[in-house]
C-alpha positions in Angstrom: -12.8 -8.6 -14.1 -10.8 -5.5 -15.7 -7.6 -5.2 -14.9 -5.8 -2.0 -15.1 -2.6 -2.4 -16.9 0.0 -5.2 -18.0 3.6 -5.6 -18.3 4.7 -8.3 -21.1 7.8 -8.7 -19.8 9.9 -8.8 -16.4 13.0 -10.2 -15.1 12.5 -8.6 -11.1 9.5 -8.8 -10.8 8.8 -13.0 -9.8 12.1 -14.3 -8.4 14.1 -16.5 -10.6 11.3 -16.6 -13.1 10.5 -14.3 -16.6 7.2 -13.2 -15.9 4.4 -10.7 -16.7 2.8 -8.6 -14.4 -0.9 -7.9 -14.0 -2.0 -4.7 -12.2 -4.9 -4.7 -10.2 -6.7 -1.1 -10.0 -8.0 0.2 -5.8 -6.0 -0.3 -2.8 -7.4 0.2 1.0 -4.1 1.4 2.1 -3.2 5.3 1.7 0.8 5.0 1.8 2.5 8.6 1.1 5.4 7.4 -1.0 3.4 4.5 -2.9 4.7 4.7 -6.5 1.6 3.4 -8.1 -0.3 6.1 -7.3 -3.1 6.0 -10.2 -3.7 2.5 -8.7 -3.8 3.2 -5.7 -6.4 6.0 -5.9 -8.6 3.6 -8.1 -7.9 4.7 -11.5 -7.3 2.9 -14.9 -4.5 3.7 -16.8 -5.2 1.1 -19.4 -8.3 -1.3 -19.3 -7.7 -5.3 -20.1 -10.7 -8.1 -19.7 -9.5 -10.8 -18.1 -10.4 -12.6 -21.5 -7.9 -10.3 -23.0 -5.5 -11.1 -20.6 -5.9 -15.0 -20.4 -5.5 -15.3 -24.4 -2.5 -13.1 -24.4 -1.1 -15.9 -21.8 -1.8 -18.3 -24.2 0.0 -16.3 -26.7 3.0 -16.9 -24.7 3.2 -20.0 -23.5 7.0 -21.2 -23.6 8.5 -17.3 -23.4 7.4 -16.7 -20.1 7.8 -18.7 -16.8 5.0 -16.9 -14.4 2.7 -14.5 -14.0 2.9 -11.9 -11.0 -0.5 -9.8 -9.7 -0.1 -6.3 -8.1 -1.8 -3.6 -7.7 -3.4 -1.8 -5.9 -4.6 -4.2 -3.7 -5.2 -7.4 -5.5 -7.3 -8.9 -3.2 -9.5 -6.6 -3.0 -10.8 -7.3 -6.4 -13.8 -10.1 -6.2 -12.5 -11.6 -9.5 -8.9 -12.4 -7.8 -9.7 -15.8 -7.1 -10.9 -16.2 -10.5 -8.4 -14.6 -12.4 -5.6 -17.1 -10.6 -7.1 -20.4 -11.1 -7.7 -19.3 -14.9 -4.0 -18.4 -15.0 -2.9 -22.2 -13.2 -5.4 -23.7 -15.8 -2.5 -22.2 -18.2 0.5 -24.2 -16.5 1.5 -20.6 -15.1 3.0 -20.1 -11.4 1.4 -17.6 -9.9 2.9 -14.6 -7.9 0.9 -12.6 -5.4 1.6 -9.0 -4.3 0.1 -7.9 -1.2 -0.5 -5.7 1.4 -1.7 -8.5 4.0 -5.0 -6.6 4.9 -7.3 -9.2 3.9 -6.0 -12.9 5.4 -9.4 -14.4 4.3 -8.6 -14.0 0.6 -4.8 -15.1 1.1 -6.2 -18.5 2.8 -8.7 -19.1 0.5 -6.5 -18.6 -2.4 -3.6 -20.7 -1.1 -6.2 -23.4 0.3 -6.9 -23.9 -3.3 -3.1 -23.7 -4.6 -3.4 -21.4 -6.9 -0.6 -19.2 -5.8 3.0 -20.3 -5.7 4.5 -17.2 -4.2 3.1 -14.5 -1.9 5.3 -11.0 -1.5 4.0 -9.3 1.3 4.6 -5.5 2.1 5.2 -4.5 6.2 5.1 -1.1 6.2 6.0 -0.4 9.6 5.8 -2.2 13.2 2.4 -3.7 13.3 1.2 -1.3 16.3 2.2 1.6 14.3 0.0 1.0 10.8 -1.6 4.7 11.4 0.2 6.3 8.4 -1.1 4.0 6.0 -4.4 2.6 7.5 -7.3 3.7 9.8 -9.0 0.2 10.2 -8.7 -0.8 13.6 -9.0 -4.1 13.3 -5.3 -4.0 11.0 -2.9 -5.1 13.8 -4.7 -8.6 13.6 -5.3 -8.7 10.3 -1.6 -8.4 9.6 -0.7 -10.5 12.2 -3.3 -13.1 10.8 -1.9 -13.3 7.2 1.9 -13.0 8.2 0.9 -16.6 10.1 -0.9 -17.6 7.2 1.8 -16.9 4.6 5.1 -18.6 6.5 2.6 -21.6 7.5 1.0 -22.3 4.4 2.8 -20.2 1.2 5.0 -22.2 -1.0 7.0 -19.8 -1.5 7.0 -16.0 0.1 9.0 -13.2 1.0 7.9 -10.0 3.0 9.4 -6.6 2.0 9.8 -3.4 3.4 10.1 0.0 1.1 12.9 1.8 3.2 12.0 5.5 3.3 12.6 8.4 6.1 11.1 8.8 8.5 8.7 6.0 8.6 11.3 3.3 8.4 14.9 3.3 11.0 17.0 1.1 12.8 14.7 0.5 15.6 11.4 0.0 12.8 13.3 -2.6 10.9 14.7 -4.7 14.0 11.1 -4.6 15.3 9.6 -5.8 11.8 12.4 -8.4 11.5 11.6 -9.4 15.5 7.2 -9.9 14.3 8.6 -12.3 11.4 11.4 -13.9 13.0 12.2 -17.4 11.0 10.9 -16.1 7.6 12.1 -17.6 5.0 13.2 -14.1 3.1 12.9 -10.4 4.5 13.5 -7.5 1.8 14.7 -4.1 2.2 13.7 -1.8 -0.8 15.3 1.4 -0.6 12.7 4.4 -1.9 13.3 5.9 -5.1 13.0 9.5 -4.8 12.6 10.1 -8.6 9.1 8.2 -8.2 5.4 9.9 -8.7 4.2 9.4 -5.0 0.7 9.1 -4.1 1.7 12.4 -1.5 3.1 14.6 -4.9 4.8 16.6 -1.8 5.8 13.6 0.1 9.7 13.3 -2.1 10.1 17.3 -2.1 9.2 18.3 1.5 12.2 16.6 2.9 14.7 13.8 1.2 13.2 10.2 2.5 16.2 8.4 0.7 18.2 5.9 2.9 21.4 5.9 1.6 23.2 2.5 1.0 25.7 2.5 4.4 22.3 2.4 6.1 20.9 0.1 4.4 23.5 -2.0 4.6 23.1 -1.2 8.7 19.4 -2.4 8.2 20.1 -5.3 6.8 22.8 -6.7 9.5 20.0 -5.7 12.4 17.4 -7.8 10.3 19.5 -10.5 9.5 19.9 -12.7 13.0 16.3 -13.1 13.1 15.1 -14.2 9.4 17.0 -17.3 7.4 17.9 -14.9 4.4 17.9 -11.0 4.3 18.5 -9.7 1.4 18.5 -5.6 -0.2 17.1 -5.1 -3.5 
């Protein structure tokens, strides 16, 4: 397995845990704003073996507390499964980034235990995915590994990058209303300053939601999910 870049350090990136973060290159989901945009069309930035990686988790044993994977799309990568039970071999929790498009992969990999905490993207309302996917079959699929996730996760939170016009009021009370009794829902606001995978997509129109809104987002999302939270 090559992965396609790593971050030694990070205090955001694994809740409550100093981590580093391993990028996964591909991603089956076309979002315009998407911030990783080399990833996301496929490309390398940087090339590690997973040997590489594993010894340099070694190397650091007692400094850091977990290891997150993102992407791209990490389970779209046949060596995902792999690449996590190497990492528990280590002691490491691991931390799993995902778009939800693949619920096989996120049962098989929490089936075995060998992730501790899954954060989970919604986009958008479930029946309204067309933006960012053209499988037809994504409604379910979603649906499938949102189930999967607050049943059998240890620990999880879904997320949702708030940026005109795809997200609203009415988006995010439908989105909170799909995962009603999750454990943590997260509102990102977009930052317009980022490289989008749509170079026009921050300079056609400002998709920034300022914070009164978000703060608005938040208290529509908040009576259906135990914690709500804006980061």
């Amino acid at each position: 397995m090559i992965l396609a870049g790593l971050q030694k350090n990070s205090f955001i990136d694994f809740p409550g845990k100093i981590s580093c973060v391993l990028f996964t290159s591909g991603c089956n989901f076309f979002c315009p704003y998407c911030h990783n945009a080399d990833l996301a069309r496929g490309e390398y930035p940087a090339r590690f073996e997973a040997t590489e990686i594993i010894e340099f988790l070694k190397s650091r044993r007692g400094m850091l507390e977990g290891v997150a994977i993102t992407g791209g799309e990490p389970t779209l990568d046949r060596g995902i499964v792999d690449l996590c039970r190497a990492v528990k071999s280590l002691g490491y929790p691991v931390k799993l980034d995902t778009n939800g498009s693949r619920p096989e992969v996120l049962r098989q990999l929490l089936a075995l235990h060998l992730v501790d905490f899954v954060a989970m993207d919604i986009k958008a309302p479930l029946t309204d995915y067309r933006p960012f996917s053209r499988n037809p079959e994504i409604h379910e699929r979603l649906t499938t590994s949102i189930r999967t996730i607050m049943e059998s996760a240890p620990a999880y939170e879904f997320r949702t990058t708030c940026a005109a016009p795809f997200v609203s009021k009415t988006t995010v009370e439908t989105i909170a209303k799909t995962i009603e009794g999750a454990a943590c829902y997260v509102l990102q606001p977009f930052n317009r300053r980022a490289v989008c995978l749509d170079p026009e997509f921050n300079q056609r129109r400002d998709p920034t939601i300022f914070a009164e809104e978000m703060k608005q987002l938040k208290a529509l999302a908040e009576p259906f999910v135990r914690h709500c939270i804006i980061r």
